[in-house]
Structures are given as C-alpha cells and as structure tokens.
C-alpha positions in Angstrom: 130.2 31.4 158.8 133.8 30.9 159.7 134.9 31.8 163.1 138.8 30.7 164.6 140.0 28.6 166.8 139.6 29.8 170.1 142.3 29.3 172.8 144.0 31.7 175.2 146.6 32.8 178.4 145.4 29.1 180.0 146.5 27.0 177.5 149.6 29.2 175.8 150.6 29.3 179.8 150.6 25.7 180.2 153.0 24.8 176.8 155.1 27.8 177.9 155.7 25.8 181.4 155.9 22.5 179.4 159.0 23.8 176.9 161.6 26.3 176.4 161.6 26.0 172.8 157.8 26.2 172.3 157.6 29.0 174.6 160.2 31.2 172.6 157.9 30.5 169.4 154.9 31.7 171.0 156.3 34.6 172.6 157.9 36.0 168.8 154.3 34.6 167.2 151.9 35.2 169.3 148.0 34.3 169.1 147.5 32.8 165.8 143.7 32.9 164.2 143.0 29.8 162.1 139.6 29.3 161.0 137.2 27.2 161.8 133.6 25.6 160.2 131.5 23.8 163.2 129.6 22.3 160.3 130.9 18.7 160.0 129.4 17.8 156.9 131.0 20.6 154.7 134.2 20.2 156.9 134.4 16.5 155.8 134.1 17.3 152.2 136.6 20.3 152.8 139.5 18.0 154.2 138.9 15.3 151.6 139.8 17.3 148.7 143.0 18.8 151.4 144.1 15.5 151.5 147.7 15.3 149.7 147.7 18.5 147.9 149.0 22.2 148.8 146.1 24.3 151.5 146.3 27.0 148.2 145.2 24.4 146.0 142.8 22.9 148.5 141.2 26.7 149.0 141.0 26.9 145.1 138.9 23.9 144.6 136.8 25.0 147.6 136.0 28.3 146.3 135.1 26.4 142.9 132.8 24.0 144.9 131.4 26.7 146.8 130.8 28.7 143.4 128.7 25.5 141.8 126.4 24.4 144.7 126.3 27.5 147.2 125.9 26.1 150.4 127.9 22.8 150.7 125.6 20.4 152.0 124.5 16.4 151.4 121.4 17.1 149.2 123.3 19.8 146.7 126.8 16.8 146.8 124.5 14.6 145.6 122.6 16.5 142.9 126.3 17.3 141.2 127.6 14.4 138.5 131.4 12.7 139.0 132.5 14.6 135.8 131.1 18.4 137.1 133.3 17.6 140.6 136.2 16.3 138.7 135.5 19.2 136.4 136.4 21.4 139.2 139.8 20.0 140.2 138.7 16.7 142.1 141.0 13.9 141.3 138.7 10.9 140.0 139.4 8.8 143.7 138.7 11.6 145.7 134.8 12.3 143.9 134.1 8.3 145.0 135.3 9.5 148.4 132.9 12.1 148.6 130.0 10.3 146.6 130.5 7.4 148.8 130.1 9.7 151.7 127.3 12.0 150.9 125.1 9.2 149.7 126.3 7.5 153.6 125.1 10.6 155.1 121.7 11.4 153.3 120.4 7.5 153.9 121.1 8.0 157.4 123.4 5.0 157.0 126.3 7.3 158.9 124.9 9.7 161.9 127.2 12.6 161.2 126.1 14.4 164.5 126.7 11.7 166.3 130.6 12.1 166.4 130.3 15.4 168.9 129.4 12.8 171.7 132.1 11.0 171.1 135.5 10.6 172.2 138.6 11.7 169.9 139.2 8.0 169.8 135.5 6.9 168.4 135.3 9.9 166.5 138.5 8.6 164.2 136.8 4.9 164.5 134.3 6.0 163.0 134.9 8.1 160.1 138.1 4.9 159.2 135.3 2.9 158.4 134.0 5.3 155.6 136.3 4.7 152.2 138.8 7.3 152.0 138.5 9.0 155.3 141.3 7.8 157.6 143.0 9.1 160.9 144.2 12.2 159.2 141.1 13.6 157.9 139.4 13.1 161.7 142.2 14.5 163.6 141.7 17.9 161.2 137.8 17.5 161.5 138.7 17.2 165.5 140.2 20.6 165.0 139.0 22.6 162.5 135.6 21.8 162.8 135.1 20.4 166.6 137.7 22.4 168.0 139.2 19.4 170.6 141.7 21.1 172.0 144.2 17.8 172.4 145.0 16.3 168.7 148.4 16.0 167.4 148.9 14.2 163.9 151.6 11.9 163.2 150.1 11.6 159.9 150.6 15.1 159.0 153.6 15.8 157.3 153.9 19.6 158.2 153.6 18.7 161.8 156.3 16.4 161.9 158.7 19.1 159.7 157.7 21.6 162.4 158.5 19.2 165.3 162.4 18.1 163.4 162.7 22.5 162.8 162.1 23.0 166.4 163.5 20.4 168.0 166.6 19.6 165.2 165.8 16.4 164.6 167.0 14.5 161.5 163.7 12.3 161.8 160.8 12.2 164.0 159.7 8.1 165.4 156.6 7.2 166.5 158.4 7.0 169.9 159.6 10.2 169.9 156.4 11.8 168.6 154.8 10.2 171.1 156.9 11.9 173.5 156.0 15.5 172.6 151.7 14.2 172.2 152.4 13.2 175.9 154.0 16.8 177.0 152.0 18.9 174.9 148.4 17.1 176.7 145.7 18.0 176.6 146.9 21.0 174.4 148.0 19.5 171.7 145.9 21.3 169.1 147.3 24.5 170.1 150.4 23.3 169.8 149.6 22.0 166.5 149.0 25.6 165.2 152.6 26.7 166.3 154.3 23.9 164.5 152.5 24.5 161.7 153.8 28.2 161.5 157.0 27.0 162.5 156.7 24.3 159.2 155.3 27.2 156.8 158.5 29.4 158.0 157.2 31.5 160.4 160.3 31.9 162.0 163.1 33.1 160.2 166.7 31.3 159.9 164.7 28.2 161.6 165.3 25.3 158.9 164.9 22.0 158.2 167.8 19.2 159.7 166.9 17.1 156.6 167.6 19.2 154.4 171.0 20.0 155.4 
C-alpha cells in the first residue's frame, strides 16, 4: 500500500526561514503528496527500471511488472526469465541489474533490512557495491521508501534544473550544490519535492537560464 511522504508546518517553517526564494514556492505550492512504498525490496526494483528514463515511462513498466507477478517480491523476480522482463520494457542491462539483485537478496548474500539501521552514508555504501545500483538509486530509496528527511541528489538531473530555475543559474558546481545541501539540512528531502515541482513547471513563467 502506498502512503506519501509525510512532512509538515516544522519543516516547511524551517526552509521558509532558510530562503526567500524557496519560501515564495512553497507558499503558491503548498503541501505536495508524493508517494511512498516502505517496502525496500519492490522500491529497489522500482528505481532501477526509473533510472535514465521519463517517471511516465517508469510507471508503465511498473504497472506491466505489477500485472505479471502480483506482488513484487524476491521469490516471484526470480521465477520470471530475462526475455519475459525485457518483454515488458526492461532494457537488457537493467534485467542483469535486477537478476543480479534478487538472487543477492534471496541467498541472504545482501541483508536488505539491514539498511534501516543505517546511516544515509552506509545505506548508499552499501547498495554501490551491488552492480547497477549507485548513489542515485539510494538517495531515491532514502526517500521514497525510507522517508530520511535530509537527502539532496546531485546526481539527479531534475534537481539540479530546479535549483538553476530558482536560483537563475547558468550551471550548478558541486560547490555550489553543496551550498544549498548545507542550507536546506536536515530538510533536504522536502526541499527536494519543491524543486522537483519547480523542474516539472510547477510555476509558471519560471524557466530554465540554460536554455535561454
């Protein structure tokens, strides 16, 4: 069962302090509801076949997995062949990903539950060392499955276009990222959401600097 992310006053209050131009988003947005899955195996296997492609196409093959095996799970991963996943829309690298993964988890070779004990910084050690699964795909588990509260993803390209809208940058550095991570602590997930929006064109007549 999905359920959203849950944030409120506390947190919106303390990014409203922090900056002027976040706080005018949030006051014309308002609460935004993004779902959330607290089961970390089917989230996994979710953001995997997210990475690189559109969240319309990603929802598509998800409703198609969804459609072959029910309840998305190690055991019913496993039972599936390479060609039924790719049959579904899987790119051939991505059904090694998740092969690679499920057969990890059902051997016990990777403790899955293990990562809600750990810190944000273990959690994305540990899921780098599995092929395929780099920081990007543990900062979204962080959030869309473990609801952390203070992730902010360089890696994610929506994030950074959200961050140049609002900010009218021409490009974003590491340095500068690092900058608004810093400000936006230990809120950074909500944060996340807004810039998002603010990427997908949540606000209107806010555009890209690149693309002038």
């Amino acid at each position: 069962m999905s359920d959203y992310f849950q944030y409120g006053e506390t947190e919106l209050e303390f990014l409203k302090k922090k900056d002027k131009k976040l706080k005018a988003v949030i006051e014309q947005i308002g609460m935004i509801k993004r779902s959330v899955n607290p089961d970390l195996f089917s989230s996994i296997i979710k953001i995997i076949i997210g990475q690189q492609i559109s969240t319309k196409a990603q929802e598509t093959i998800w409703a198609r997995l969804q459609e072959k095996v029910g309840m998305v799970n190690a055991e019913n991963i496993d039972s599936l062949s390479d060609e039924t996943l790719q049959g579904i829309g899987i790119s051939f690298r991505k059904v090694s990903y998740i092969k690679n993964f499920t057969l990890k988890v059902r051997s016990n070779e990777f403790d899955i539950e293990a990562l809600k004990n750990q810190t944000d910084d273990e959690v994305i050690q540990a899921l780098s060392s599995l092929k395929g699964i780099g920081e990007w795909t543990a900062e979204m588990l962080m959030i869309f499955s473990m609801q952390r509260k203070d992730i902010l993803s360089y890696g994610d390209l929506a994030i950074i276009r959200g961050l140049r809208m609002l900010y009218r940058h021409k490009e974003v550095s590491k340095e500068r990222f690092q900058k608004y991570k810093k400000r936006y602590a230990p809120y950074g997930s909500i944060a996340s959401l807004y810039l998002w929006a603010i990427a997908g064109g949540a606000i209107e007549g806010l555009e890209d600097p690149i693309l002038k």
